[in-house]
C-alpha positions as a printed NumPy array, in Angstrom:
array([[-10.858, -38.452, -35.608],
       [ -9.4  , -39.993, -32.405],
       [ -9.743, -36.404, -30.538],
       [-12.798, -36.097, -31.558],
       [-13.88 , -39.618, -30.158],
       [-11.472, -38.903, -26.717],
       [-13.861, -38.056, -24.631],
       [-16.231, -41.441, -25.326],
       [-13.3  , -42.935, -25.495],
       [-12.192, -42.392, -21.275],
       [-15.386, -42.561, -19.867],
       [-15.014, -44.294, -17.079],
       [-17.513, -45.199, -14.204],
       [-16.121, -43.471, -10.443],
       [-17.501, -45.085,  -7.361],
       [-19.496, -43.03 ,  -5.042],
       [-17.732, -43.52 ,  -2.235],
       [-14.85 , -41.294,  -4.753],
       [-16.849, -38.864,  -5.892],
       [-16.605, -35.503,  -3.327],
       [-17.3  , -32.03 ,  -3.364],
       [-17.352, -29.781,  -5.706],
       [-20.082, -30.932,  -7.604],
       [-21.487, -28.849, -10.266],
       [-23.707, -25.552,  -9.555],
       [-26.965, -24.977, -10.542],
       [-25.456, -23.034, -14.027],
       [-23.462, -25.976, -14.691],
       [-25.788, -28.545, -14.264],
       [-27.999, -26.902, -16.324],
       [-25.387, -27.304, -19.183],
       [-24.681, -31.096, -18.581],
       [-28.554, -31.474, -18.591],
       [-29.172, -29.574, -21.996],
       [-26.07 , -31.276, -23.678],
       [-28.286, -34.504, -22.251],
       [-31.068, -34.261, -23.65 ],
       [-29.873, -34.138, -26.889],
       [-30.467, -38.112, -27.689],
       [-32.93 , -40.044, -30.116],
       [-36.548, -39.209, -29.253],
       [-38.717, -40.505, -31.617],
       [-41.879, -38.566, -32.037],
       [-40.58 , -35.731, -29.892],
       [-42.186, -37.255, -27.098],
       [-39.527, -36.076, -24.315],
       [-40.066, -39.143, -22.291],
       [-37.913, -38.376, -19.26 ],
       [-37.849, -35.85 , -16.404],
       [-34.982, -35.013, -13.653],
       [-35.111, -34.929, -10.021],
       [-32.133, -33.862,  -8.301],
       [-30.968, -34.512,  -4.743],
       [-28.737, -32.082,  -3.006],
       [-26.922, -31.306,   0.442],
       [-28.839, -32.145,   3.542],
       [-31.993, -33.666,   0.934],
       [-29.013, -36.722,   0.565],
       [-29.13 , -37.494,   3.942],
       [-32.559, -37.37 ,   4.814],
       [-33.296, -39.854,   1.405],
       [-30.86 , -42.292,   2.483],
       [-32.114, -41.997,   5.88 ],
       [-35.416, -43.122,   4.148],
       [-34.085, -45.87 ,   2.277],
       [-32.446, -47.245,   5.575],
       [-35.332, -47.743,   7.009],
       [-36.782, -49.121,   4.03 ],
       [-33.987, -51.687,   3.611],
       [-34.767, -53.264,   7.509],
       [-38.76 , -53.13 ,   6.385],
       [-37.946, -55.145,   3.148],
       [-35.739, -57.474,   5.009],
       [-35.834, -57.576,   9.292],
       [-32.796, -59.593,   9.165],
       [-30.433, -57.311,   7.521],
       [-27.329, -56.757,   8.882],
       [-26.189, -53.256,  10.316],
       [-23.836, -52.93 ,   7.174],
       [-26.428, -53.8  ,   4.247],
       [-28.946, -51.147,   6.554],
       [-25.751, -48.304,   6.648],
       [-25.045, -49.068,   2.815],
       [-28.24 , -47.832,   1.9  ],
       [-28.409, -44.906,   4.73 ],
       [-25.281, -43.552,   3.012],
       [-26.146, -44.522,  -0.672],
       [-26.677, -40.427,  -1.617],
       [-24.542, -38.852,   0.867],
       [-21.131, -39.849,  -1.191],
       [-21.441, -37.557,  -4.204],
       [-22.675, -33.646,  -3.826],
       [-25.279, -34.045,  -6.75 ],
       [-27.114, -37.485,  -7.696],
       [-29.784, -36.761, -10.377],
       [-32.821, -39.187, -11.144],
       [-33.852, -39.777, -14.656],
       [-37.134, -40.849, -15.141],
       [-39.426, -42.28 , -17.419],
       [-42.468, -40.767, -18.344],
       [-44.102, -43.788, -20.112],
       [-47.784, -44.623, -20.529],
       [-50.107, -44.838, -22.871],
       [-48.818, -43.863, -26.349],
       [-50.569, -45.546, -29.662],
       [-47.653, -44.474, -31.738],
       [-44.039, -45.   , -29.65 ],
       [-43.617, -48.037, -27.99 ],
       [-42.469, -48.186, -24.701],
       [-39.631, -49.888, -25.275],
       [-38.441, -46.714, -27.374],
       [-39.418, -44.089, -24.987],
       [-37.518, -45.744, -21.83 ],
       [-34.246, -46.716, -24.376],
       [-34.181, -42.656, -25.137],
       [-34.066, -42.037, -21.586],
       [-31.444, -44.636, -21.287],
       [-29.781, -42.63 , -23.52 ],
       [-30.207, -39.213, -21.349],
       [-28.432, -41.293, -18.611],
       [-25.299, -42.137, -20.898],
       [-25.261, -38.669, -22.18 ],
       [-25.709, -37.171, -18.776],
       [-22.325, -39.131, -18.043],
       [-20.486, -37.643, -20.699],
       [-21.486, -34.051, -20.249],
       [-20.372, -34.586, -16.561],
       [-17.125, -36.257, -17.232],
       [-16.633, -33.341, -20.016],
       [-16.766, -30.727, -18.174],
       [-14.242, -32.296, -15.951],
       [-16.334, -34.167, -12.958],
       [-16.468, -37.668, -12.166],
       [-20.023, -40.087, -12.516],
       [-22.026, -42.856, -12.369],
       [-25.368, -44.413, -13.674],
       [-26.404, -46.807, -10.526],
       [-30.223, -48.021, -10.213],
       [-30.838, -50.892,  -7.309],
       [-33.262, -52.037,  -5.697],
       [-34.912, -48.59 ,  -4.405],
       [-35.39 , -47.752,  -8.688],
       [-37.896, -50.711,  -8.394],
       [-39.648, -50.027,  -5.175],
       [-42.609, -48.677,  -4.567],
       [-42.601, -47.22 ,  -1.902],
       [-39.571, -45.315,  -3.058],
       [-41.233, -43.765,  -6.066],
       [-43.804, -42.561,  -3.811],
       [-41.06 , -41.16 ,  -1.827],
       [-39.897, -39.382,  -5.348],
       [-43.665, -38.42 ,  -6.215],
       [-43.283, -40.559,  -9.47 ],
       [-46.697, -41.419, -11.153],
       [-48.161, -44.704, -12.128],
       [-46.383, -44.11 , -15.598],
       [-43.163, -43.212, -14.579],
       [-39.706, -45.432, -13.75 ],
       [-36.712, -45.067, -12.832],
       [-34.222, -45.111, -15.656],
       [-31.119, -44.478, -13.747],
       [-29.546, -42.353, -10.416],
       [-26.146, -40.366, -12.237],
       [-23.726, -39.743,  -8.971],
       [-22.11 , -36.112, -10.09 ],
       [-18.862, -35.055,  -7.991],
       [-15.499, -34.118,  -7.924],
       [-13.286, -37.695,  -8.614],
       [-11.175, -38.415,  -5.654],
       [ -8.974, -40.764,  -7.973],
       [ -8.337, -41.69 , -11.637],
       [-10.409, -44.826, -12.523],
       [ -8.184, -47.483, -13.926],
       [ -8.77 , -48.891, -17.505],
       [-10.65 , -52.253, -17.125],
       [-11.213, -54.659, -20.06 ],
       [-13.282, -53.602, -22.774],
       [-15.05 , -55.832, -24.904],
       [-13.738, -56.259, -28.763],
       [-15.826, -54.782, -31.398],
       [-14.8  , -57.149, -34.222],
       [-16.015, -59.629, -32.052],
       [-19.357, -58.672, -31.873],
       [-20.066, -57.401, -35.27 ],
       [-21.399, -59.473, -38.309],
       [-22.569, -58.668, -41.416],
       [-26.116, -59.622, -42.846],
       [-26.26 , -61.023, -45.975],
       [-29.293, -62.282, -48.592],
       [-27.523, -65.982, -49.038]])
């Protein structure tokens, strides 16, 4: 049982800034993404779509949200402004998952964006399966509207998540975990 659990079990977040080349190719990606999709859906309502960034595309989005960053805030200093400039230019592949929400008079909401959630956790393990490093990172460009334009989302869809895909530059170290038998009770009719 505890090999079959191992690779839940080590998942571990890698920074951006350690995430290099290679990333996965289009064959592979196409894997992680099918092994993805493979979470709770109820009603079959495939509430989530991908948009991928890639090579030169990096640059020119982060470029974007630089200039974005000093319109939301004049004051911001040089490093804030070149944090966001560089935000997609660390790992070869970031990937978008997105909500398609809306109108729906038998799934909530809640539901349809908590299965596409769940593409972004899965989406982490098929990457760190098949050997590469990731990370599940929103901020504030996943709420911004200008942004989504940017990303040609429409007025139903959200940002769930942006999964950094690369090559790990180092082993991520073990942090604390919390302690299940902490956090479990057990209902009872008394």
């Amino acid at each position: 049982m505890n090999e079959a659990l191992s690779y839940l079990d080590a998942r571990r977040s890698i920074p951006p800034k350690q995430l290099g080349e290679p990333g996965p190719d289009d064959a592979t990606l196409m894997r992680m993404l099918r092994s993805a999709v493979r979470v709770p859906d109820h009603g079959k309502r495939v509430p989530w779509r991908f948009l991928s960034f890639r090579g030169q595309a990096r640059h020119d989005f982060g470029e974007r949200l630089a200039a974005r960053a000093l319109q939301r805030d004049p004051g911001a200093s040089e490093a804030v402004i070149e944090k966001d400039r560089m935000r997609f230019s660390h790992a070869p592949l970031v990937v978008a998952v997105i909500a398609r929400l809306g109108p729906d008079e038998k799934i909530p909401e809640s539901e349809r964006f908590s299965s596409a959630s769940c593409v972004c956790f899965a989406l982490l393990q098929a990457a760190q399966a098949l050997g590469f490093g990731a990370i599940w990172l929103t901020g504030w460009l996943a709420y911004d509207a200008q942004v989504a334009g940017w990303m040609n989302l429409q007025p139903h869809e959200r940002v769930v998540g942006f999964i950094h895909i690369g090559t790990p530059k180092l082993d991520a170290p073990e942090r604390e975990r919390p302690d299940p038998a902490e956090l479990l009770s057990e209902w009872s009719a008394s």
